[in-house]
GUBAVEX-723124 format. One line per field, with one value per residue (C-alpha): residue number from 1; residue in three letters; chain; x, y, z. Coordinates in nm, 3 decimals. Layout:
num = c(NUM;...);
residu = c(ALA;...);
chaine = c(A;...);
px = c(X;...);
py = c(Y;...);
pz = c(Z;...);
***
This chain:
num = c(1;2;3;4;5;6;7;8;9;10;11;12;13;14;15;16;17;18;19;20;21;22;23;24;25;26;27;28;29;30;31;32;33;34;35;36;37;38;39;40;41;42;43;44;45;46;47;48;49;50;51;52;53;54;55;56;57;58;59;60;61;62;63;64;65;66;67;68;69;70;71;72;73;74;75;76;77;78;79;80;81;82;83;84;85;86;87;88;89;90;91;92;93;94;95;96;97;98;99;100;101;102;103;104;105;106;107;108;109;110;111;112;113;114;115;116;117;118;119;120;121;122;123;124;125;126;127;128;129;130;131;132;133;134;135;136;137;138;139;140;141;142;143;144;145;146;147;148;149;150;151;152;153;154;155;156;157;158;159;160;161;162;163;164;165;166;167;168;169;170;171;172;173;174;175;176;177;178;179;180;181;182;183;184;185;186;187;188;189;190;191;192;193;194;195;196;197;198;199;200;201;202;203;204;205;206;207;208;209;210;211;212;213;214;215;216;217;218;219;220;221;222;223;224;225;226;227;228;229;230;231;232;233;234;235;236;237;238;239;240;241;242;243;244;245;246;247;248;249;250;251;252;253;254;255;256;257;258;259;260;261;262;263;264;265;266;267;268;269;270;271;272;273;274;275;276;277;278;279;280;281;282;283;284;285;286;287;288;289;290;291;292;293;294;295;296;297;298;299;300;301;302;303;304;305;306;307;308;309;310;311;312;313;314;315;316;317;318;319;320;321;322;323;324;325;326;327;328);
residu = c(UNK;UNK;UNK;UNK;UNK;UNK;UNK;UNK;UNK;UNK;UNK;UNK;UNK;UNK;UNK;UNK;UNK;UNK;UNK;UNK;UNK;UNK;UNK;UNK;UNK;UNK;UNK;UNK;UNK;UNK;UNK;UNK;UNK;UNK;UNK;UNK;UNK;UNK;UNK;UNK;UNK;UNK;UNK;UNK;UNK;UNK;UNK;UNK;UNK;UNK;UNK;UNK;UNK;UNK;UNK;UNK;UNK;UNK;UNK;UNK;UNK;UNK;UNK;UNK;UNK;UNK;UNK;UNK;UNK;UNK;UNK;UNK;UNK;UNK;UNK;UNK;UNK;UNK;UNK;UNK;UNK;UNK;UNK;UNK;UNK;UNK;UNK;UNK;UNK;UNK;UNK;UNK;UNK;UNK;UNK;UNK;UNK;UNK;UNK;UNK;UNK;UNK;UNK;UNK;UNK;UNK;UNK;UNK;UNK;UNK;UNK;UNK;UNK;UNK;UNK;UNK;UNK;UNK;UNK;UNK;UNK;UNK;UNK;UNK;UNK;UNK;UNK;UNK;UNK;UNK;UNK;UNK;UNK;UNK;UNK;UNK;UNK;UNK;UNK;UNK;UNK;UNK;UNK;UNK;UNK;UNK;UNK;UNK;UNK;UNK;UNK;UNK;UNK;UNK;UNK;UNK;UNK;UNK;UNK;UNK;UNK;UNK;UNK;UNK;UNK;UNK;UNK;UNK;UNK;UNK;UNK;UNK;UNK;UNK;UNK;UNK;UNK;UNK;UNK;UNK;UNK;UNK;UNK;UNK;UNK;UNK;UNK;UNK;UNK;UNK;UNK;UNK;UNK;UNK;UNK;UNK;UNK;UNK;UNK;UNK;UNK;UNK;UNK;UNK;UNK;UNK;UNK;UNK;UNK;UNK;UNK;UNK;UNK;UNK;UNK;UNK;UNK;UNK;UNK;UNK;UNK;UNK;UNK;UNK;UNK;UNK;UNK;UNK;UNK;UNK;UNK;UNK;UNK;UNK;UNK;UNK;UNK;UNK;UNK;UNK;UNK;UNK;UNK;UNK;UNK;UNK;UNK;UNK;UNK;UNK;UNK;UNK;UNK;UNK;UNK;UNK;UNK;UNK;UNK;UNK;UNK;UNK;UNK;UNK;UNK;UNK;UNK;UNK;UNK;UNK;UNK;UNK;UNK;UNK;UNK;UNK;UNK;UNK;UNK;UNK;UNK;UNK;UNK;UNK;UNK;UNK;UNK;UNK;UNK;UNK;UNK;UNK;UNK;UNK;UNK;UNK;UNK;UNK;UNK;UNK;UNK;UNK;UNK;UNK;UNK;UNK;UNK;UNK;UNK;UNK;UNK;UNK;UNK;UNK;UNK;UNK;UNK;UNK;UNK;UNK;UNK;UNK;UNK;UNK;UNK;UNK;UNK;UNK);
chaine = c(A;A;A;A;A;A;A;A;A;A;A;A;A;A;A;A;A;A;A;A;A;A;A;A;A;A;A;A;A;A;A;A;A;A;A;A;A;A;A;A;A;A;A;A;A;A;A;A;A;A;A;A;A;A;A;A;A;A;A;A;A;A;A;A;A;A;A;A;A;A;A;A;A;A;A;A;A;A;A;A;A;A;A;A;A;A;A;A;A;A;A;A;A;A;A;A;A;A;A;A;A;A;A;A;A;A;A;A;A;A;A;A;A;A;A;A;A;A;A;A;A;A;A;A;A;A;A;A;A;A;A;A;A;A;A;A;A;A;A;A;A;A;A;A;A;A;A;A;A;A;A;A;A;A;A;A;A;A;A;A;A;A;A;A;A;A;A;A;A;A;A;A;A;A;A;A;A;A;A;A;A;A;A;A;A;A;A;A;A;A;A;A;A;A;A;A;A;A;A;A;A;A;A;A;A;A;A;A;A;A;A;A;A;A;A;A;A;A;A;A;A;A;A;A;A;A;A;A;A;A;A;A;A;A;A;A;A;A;A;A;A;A;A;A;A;A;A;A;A;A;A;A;A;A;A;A;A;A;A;A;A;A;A;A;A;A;A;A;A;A;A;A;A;A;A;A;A;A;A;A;A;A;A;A;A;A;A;A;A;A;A;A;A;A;A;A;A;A;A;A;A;A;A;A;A;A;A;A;A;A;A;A;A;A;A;A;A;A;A;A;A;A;A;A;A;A;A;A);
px = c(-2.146;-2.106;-1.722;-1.702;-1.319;-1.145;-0.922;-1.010;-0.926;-0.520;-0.263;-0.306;-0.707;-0.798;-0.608;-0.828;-1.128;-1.062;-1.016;-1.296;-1.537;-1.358;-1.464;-1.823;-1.838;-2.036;-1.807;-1.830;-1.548;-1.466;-1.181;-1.106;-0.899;-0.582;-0.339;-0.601;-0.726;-1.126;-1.035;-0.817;-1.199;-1.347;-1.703;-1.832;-1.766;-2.019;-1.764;-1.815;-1.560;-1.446;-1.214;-1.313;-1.405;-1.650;-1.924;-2.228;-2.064;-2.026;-2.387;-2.476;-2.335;-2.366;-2.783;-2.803;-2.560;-2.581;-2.207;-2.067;-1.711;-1.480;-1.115;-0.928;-0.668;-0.736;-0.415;-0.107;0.178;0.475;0.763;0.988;0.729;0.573;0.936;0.892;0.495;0.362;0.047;-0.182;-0.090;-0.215;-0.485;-0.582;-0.449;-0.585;-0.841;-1.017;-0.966;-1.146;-1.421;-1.493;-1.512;-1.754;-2.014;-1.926;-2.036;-2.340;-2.471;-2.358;-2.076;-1.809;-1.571;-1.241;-0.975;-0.681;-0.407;-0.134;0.284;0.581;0.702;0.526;0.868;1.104;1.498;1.464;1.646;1.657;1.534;1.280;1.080;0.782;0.481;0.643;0.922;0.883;0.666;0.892;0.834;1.098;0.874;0.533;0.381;0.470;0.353;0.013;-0.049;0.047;-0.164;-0.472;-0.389;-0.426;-0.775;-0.862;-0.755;-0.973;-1.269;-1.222;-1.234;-1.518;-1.762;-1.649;-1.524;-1.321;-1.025;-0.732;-0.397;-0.211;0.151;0.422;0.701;0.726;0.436;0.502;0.379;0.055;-0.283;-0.342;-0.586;-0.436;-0.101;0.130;0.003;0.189;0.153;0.506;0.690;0.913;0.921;1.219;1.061;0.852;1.120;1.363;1.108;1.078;1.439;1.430;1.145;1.418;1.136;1.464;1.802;1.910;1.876;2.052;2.074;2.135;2.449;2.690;2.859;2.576;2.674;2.524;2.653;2.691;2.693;2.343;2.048;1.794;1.423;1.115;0.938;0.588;0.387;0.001;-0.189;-0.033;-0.086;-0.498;-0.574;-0.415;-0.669;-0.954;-0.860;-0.853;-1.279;-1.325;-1.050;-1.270;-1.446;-1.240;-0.921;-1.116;-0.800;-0.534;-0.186;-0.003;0.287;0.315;0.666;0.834;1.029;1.418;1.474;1.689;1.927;1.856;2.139;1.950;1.628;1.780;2.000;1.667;1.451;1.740;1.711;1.309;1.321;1.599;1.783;2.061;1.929;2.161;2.260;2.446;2.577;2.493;2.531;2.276;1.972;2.034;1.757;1.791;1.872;2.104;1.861;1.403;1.265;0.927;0.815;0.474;0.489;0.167;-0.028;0.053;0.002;-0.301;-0.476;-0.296;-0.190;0.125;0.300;0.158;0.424;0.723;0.962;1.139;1.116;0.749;0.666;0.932;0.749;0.396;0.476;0.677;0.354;0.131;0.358;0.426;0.119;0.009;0.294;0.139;-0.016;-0.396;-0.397;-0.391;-0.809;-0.755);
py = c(-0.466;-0.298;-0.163;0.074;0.024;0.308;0.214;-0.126;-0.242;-0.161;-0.396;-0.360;-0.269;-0.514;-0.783;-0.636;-0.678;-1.060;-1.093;-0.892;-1.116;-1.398;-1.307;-1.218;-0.899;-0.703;-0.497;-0.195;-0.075;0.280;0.319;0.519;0.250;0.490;0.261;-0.038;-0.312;-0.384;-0.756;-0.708;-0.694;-0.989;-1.052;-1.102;-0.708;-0.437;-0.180;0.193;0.345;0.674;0.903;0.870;1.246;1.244;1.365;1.266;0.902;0.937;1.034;0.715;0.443;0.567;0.609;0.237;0.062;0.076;0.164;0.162;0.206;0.335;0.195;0.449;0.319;0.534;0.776;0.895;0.635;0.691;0.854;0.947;1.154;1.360;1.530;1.654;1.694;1.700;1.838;1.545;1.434;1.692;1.685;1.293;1.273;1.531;1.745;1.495;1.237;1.575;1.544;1.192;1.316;1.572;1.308;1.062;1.298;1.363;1.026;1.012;0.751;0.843;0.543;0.526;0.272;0.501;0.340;0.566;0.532;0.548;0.789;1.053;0.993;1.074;1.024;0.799;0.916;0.553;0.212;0.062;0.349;0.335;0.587;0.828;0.894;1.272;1.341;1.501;1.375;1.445;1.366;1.516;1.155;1.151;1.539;1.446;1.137;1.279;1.596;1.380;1.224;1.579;1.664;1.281;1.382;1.772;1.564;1.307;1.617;1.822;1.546;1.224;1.094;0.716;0.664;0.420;0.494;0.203;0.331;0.089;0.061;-0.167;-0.423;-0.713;-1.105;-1.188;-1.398;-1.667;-1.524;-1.148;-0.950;-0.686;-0.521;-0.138;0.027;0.176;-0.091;0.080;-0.167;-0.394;-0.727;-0.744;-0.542;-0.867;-1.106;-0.963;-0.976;-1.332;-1.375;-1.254;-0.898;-0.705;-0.770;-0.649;-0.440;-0.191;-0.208;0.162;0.188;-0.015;0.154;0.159;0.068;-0.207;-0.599;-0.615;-0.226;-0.206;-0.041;-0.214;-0.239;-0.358;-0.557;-0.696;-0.917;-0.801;-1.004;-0.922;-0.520;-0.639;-0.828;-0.544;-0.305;-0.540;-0.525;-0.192;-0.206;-0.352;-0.132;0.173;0.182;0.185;0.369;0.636;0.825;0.561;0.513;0.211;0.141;-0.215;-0.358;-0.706;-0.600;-0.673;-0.524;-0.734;-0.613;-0.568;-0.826;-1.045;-0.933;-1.037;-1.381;-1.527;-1.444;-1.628;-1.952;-1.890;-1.868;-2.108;-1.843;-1.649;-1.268;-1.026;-0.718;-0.392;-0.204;0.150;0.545;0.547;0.756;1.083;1.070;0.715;0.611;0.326;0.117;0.163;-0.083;-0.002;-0.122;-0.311;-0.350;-0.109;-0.324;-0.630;-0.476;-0.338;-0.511;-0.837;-0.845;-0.978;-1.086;-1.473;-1.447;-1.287;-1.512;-1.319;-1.673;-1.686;-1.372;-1.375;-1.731;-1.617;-1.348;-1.539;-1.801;-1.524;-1.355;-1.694;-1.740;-1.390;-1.265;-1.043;-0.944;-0.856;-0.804;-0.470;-0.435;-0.293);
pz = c(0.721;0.388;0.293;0.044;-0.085;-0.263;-0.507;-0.505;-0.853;-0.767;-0.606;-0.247;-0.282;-0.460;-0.228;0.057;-0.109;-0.170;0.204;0.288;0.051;0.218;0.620;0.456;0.436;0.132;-0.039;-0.290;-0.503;-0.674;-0.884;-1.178;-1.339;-1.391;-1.213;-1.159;-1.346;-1.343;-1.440;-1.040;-0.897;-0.807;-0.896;-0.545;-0.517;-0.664;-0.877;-1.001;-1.249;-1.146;-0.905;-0.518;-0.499;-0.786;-0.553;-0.843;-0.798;-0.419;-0.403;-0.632;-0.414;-0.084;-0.196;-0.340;-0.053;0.322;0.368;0.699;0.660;0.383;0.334;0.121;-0.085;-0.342;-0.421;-0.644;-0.498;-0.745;-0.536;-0.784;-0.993;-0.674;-0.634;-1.009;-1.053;-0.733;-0.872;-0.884;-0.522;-0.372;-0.617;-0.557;-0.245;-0.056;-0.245;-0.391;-0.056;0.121;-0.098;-0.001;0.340;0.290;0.112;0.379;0.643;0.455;0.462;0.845;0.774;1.029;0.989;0.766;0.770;0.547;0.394;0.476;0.422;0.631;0.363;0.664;0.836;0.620;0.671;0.950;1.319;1.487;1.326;1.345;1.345;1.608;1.629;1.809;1.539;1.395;1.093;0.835;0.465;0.187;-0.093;-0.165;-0.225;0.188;0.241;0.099;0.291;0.624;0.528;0.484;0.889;0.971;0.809;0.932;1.298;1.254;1.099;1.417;1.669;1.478;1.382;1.564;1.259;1.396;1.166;1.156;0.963;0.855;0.747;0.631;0.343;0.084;-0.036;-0.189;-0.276;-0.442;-0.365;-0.542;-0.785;-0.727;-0.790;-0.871;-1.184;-1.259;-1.570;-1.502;-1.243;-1.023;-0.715;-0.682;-0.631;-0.953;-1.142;-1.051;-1.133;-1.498;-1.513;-1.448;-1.677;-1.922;-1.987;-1.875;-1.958;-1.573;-1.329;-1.155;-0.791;-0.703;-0.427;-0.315;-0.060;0.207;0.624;0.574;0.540;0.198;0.111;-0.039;0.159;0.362;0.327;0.495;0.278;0.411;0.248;0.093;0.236;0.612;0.506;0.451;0.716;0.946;0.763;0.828;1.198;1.240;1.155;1.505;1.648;1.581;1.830;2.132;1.934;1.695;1.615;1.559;1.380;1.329;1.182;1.008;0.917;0.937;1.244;1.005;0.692;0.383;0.148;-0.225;-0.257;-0.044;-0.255;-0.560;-0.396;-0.285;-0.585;-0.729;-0.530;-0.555;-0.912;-0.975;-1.219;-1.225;-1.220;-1.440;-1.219;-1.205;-0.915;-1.012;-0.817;-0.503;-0.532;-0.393;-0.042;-0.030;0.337;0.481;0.614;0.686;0.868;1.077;1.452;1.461;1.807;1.855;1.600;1.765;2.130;2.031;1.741;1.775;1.471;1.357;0.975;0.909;0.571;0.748;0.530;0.247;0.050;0.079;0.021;-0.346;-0.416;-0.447;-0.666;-0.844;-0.896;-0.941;-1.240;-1.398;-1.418;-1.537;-1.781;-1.907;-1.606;-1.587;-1.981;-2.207;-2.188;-1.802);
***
């Protein structure tokens, strides 16, 4: 079976491809390098540089490989910047996403595996939030995902297009060859293992006044590796559920003092921090049900530990300070 992986050379992407190549599968990766890194690509993996709606690219690979199935991880992924140019989102994210559709149905491949969010949810009514939770994003990063489920779910009803959404919260932790690489970091976990590296002289931990046990809010926080293998399990999971959506999650949620305390005791350094205003949108506590995964694909978190999950991207960015290197 031939994968064709969008977005392959970025964090999450290019994790999946390593444990595609590792269950034998052939894989083929497109990515315009904008947020990923070609040296993030292992060689085992065919790569083409550009965006995943060039249709003159499309063409290319889907004449020279036999591909079965695309994963799209392709997409614009920075919160924060869709609520002040949401432009490009809907630009990557959906227009050009519809454009992979189009070739796909041209060369009669009718199977995605989409790499969606929980930001499709919004301010959460009940934790943790299941399927059935109302769709309501507050960010267009979340608008454009859950806008793409809806073409997916047209496309699955007009030409028997079999998709499966994968939507969780926060990724985090490293393979042993691969990791967390941003241009611009923005997630808390790598953000406090800079800090420790001493590449930031603290950081700010935004609220303190949160219902929560130690006033700061709560995320899910689920390691990589977990987030592939559930991706690789939807590819058999096509066939009897053609329109599904799953929500992935650890099942508890920790802190960002608890973030911080363990990378601490991972680390074995004292992490400079300040408590600083709360982000206006940002909720008390997300934390996502995977009980529909597990019922239905059997899958379940093998790294559920918050230690584990701090220590191998610790390893990883010890070992990579200066991550995958300026050449991209």
């Amino acid at each position: 079976m031939v994968i064709l992986v969008t977005g392959g050379a970025g964090y999450i992407g290019s994790i999946c491809v390593e444990e595609l190549l590792k269950q034998g599968y052939e894989v083929v990766v497109i990515d315009n390098l904008h947020e990923g890194h070609r040296k993030a690509v292992l060689p085992g993996a065919a790569f083409y540089r550009g965006d995943c709606g060039d249709r003159r690219i499309l063409r290319q690979i889907f004449k020279s490989h036999s591909i079965d199935t695309v994963m799209h991880f392709a997409a614009e992924a920075t919160v924060g910047i869709s609520m002040t140019d949401p432009r490009p989102f809907f630009e990557n994210n959906v227009a050009q996403s519809l454009m992979l559709l189009d070739v796909m149905l041209e060369f009669e491949c009718k199977k995605m595996i989409f790499s969606s969010t929980a930001a499709v949810f919004g301010e959460p009514e009940y934790v943790p939030i299941d399927e059935k939770h109302r769709l309501e994003p507050i960010n267009a990063y979340g608008e454009s995902k859950l806008m793409y489920e809806r073409i997916l779910n047209w496309y699955h009803a007009a030409y028997d297009l079999r998709y499966n959404s994968f939507r969780y919260f926060n990724a985090a932790g490293a393979s042993e060859h691969l990791g967390e690489a941003h241009r611009k970091e923005t997630h808390l976990i790598p953000i406090i293992l800079f800090t420790a590296m001493g590449k930031r002289k603290k950081i700010n931990i935004f609220g303190s006044d949160y219902n929560t046990k130690d006033g700061t809010c709560i995320r899910d926080y689920l390691h990589v590796i977990d987030i592939a293998q559930a991706h690789i399990l939807g590819l058999a999971n096509l066939a009897d559920r053609p329109k599904a959506r799953y929500n992935l999650g650890n099942g508890i949620g920790f802190t960002n003092l608890e973030v911080l305390r363990t990378a601490e005791r991972v680390t074995g350094r004292t992490i400079p921090f300040s408590l600083a205003e709360r982000r206006p949108g940002d909720p008390d506590c997300l934390v996502a049900s995977s009980n529909l995964a597990k019922d239905q694909l059997g899958w379940s978190p093998r790294f559920p530990r918050l230690e584990h999950i701090i220590q191998t991207a610790w390893e990883w960015h010890s070992s990579h300070p200066g991550g995958y290197g300026s050449s991209g």
